[in-house]
C-alpha positions as CSV (number, residue, x, y, z in Angstrom):
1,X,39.0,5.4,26.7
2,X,36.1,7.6,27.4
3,X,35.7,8.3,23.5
4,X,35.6,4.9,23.3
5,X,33.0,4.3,25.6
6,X,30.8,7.5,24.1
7,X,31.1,6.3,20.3
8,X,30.0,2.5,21.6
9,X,27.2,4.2,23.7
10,X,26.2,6.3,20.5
11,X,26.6,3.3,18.1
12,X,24.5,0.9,20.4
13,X,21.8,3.6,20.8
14,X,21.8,4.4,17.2
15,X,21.4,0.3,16.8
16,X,18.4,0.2,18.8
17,X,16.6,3.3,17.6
18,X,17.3,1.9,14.0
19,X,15.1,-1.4,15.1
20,X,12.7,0.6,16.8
21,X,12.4,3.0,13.4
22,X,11.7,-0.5,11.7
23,X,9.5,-1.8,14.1
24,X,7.5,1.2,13.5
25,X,7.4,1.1,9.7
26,X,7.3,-3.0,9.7
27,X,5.1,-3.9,12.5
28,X,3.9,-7.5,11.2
29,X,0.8,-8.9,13.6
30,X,1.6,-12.3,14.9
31,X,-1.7,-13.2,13.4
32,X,-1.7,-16.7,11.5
33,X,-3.6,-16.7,8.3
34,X,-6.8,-19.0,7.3
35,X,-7.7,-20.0,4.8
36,X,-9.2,-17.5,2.1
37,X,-12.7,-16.4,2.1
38,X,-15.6,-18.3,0.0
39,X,-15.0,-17.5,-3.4
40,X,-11.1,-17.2,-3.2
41,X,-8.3,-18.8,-3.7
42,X,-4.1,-18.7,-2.3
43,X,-1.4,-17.9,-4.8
44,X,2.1,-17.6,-4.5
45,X,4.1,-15.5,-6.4
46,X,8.2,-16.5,-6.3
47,X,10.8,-13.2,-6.3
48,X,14.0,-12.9,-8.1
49,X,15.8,-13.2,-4.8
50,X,13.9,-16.8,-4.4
51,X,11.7,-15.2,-1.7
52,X,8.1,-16.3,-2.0
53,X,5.1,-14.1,-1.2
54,X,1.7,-15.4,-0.8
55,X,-1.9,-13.7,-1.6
56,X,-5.3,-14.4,-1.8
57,X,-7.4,-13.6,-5.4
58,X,-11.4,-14.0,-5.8
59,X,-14.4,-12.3,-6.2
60,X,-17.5,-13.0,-8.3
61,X,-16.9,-9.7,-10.1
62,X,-18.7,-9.9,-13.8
63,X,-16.9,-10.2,-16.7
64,X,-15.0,-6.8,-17.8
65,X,-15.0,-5.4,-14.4
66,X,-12.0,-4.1,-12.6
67,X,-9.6,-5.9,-10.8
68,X,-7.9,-4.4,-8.1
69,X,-4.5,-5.1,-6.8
70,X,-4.4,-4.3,-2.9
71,X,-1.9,-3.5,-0.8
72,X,-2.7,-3.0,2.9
73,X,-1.3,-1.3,6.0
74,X,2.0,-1.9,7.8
75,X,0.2,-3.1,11.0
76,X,-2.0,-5.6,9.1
77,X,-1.9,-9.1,6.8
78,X,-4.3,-10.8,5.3
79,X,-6.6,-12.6,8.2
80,X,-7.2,-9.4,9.6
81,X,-8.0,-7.6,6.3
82,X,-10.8,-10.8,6.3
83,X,-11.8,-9.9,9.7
84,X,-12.3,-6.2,8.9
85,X,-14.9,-7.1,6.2
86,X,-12.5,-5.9,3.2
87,X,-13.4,-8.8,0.9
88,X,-17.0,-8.4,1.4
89,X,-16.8,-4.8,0.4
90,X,-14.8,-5.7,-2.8
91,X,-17.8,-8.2,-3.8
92,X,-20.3,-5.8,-3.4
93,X,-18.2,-3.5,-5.9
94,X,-18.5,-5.9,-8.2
95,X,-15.0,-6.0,-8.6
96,X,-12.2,-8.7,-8.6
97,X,-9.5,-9.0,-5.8
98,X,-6.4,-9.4,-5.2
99,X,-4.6,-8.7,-2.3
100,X,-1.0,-9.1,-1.7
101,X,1.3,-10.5,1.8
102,X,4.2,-8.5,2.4
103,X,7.5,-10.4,2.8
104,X,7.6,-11.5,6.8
105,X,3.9,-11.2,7.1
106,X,2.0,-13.9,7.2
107,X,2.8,-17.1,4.9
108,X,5.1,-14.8,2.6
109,X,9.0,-15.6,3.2
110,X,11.7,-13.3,3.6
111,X,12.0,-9.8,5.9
112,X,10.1,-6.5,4.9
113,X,12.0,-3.9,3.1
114,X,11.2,-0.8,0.6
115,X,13.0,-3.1,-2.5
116,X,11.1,-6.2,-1.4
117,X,7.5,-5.0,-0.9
118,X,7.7,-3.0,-4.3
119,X,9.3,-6.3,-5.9
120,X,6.5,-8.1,-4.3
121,X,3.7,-5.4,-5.8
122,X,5.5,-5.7,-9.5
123,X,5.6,-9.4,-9.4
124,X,1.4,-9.7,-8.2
125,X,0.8,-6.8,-11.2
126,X,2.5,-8.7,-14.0
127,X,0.6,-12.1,-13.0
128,X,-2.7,-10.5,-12.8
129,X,-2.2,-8.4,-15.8
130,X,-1.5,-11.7,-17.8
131,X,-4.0,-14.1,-15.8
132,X,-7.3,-11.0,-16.4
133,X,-6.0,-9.0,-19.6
134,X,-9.9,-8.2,-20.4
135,X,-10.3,-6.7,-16.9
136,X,-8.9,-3.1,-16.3
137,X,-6.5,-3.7,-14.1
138,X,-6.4,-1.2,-10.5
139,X,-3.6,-0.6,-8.2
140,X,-5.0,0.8,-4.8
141,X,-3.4,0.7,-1.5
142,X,-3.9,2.2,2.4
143,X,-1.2,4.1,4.1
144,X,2.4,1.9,3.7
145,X,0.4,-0.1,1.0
146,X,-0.7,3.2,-0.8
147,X,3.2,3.9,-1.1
148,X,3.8,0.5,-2.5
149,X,0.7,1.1,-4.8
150,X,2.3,4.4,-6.0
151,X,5.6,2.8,-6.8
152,X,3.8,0.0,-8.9
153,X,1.6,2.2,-10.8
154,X,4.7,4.6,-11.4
155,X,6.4,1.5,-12.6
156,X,3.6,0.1,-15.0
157,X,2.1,3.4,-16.6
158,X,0.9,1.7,-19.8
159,X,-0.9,-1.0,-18.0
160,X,-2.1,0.5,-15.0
161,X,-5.9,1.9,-15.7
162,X,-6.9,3.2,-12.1
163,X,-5.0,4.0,-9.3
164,X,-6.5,4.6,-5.6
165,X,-4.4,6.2,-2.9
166,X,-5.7,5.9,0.5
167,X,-3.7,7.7,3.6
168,X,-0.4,8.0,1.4
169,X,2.5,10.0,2.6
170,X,4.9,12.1,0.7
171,X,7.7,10.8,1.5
172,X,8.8,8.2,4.7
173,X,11.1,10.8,5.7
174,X,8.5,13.6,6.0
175,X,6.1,11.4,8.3
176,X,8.9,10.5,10.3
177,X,9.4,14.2,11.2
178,X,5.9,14.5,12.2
179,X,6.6,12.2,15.0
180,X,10.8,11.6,15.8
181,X,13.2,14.4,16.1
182,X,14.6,15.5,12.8
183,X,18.0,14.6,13.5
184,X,17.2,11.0,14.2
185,X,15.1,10.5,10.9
186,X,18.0,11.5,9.0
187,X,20.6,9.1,10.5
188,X,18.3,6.4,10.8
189,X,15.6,6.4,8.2
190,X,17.0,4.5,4.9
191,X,14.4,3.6,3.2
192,X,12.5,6.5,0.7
193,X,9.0,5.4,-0.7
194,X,9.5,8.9,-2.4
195,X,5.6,8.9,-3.1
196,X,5.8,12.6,-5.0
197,X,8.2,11.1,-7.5
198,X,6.3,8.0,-8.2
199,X,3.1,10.1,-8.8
200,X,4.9,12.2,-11.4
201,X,5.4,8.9,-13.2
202,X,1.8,7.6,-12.9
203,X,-0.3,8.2,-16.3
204,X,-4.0,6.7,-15.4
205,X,-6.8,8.2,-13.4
206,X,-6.3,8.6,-9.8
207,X,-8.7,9.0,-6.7
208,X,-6.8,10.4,-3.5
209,X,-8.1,9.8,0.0
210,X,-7.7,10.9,2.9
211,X,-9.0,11.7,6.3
212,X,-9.6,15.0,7.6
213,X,-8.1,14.4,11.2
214,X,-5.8,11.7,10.5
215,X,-2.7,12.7,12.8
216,X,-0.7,9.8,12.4
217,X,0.0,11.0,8.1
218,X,-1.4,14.1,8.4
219,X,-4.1,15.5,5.3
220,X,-1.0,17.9,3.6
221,X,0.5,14.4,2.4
222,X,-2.5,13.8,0.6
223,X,-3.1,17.0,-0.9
224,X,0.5,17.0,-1.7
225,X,0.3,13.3,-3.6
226,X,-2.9,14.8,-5.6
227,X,-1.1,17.8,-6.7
228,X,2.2,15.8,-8.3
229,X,-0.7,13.8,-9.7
230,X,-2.0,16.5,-11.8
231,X,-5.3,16.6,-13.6
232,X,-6.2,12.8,-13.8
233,X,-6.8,13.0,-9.8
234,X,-9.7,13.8,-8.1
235,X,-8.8,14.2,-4.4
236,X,-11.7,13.3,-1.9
237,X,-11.0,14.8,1.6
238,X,-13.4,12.4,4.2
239,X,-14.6,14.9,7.1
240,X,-14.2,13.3,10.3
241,X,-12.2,10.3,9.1
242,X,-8.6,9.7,11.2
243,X,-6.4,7.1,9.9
244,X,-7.4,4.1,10.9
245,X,-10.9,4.4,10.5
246,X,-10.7,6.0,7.2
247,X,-11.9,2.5,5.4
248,X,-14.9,2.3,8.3
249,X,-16.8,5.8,6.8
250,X,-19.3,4.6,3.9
251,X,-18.4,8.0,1.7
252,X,-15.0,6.1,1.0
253,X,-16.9,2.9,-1.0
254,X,-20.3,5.3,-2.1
255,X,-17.0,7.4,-3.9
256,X,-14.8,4.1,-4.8
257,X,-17.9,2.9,-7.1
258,X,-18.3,5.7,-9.6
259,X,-14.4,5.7,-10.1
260,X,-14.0,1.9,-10.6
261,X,-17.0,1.7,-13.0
262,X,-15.6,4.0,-15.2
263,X,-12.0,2.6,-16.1
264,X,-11.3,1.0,-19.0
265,X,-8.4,-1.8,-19.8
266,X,-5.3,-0.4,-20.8
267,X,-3.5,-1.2,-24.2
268,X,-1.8,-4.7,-23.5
């Protein structure tokens, strides 16, 4: 009876340290979303699994510049990437948008899971790659959107023609360590985004960032990501940038404009 008890005790426990884990990696803000910016528009792109994910795309970007496919951070959706002033700084890039809802945040449908926010990313590539085949075409994402950007570019090496990894970890597993007990992250962390093995797949040129004090995904996961890279990174190391303020130090964007103006489209 008492080993009964235990193993319910353990199971429950396990239960709820499993939806605290995803909590953590899923925190989606109970934010509702506006409409888009001025020079933007909604779009909704309809998964396998039926789910539907919504995103905004825009920008006065001239013809033959870059478009960049954004993926943001796990604590974040799109009304507070307009809030933060992220659209603003894509138009004065001179560069076209297009930023992507995860499923369960915001207007998108369905729950948030590895499978579904890289389906998501893959379905929002292949559009825009086929809506803007004259523009080169730029996956970039910040900290769990920089994984999802990894995955994508991995996935689409003959169309992808810049990648841009802000904050990314290694692997979910390794950041988890930095902050849980070892044990718990390997009986209750599932889910991979294996970022080293999608960089050995990715074949365009890469810019790595990452903040010098960032304790939340320490700077060894960037340097890390750069290295399985290889030669077509350039790693950018921000000197008194932590994570969330990494996007607030004007280095990032004075770096970000060099790199975008010099990407061609891929082959179609």
């Amino acid at each position: 009876m008492r080993g009964a008890v235990a193993l319910g005790l353990v199971l429950l426990g396990a239960t709820a340290i499993g939806s605290f884990v995803k909590h953590v990696v899923y925190p989606a803000p109970a934010i509702a979303i506006g409409s888009p910016p001025a020079g933007y528009e909604e779009v909704f792109w309809r998964l396998a699994d039926g789910v539907v994910l919504h995103g905004w795309h825009g920008g006065a970007a001239a013809r033959g510049r870059p478009l960049v496919l954004f993926f943001h951070g796990n604590g974040e959706n799109l009304q507070t990437l307009e809030w933060s002033g992220l659209f603003e700084r894509w138009r004065e890039l001179d560069v076209y948008a297009v930023a992507v809802e995860y499923p369960g945040y915001g207007k998108s449908g369905g729950s948030p899971s590895e499978g579904g926010l890289v389906a998501g990313g893959l379905a929002a590539f292949d559009w825009a790659a086929g809506r803007f085949p004259d523009r080169p075409l730029v996956v970039a994402g910040w900290s769990l959107g920089a994984a999802v950007a990894l995955q994508v570019a991995a996935a689409r090496p003959d169309r992808s023609a810049g990648l841009v990894a802000m904050s990314a970890w290694t692997r979910l597993a390794d950041v988890a360590s930095d902050h849980f007990p070892a044990l718990l992250v390997r009986l209750l962390v599932r889910e991979e985004y294996d970022s080293i093995a999608a960089a050995e797949r990715v074949r365009c040129p890469s810019l790595v960032v990452h903040g010098g004090r960032d304790s939340i995904i320490p700077i060894d996961h960037g340097r890390r990501i750069a290295e399985a890279l290889g030669r077509q990174a350039r790693w950018l190391e921000i000197d008194g940038a932590g994570h969330n303020d990494l996007l607030g130090h004007e280095r990032v964007w004075r770096e970000l404009a060099p790199f975008l103006s010099g990407l061609q489209p891929r082959d179609k």
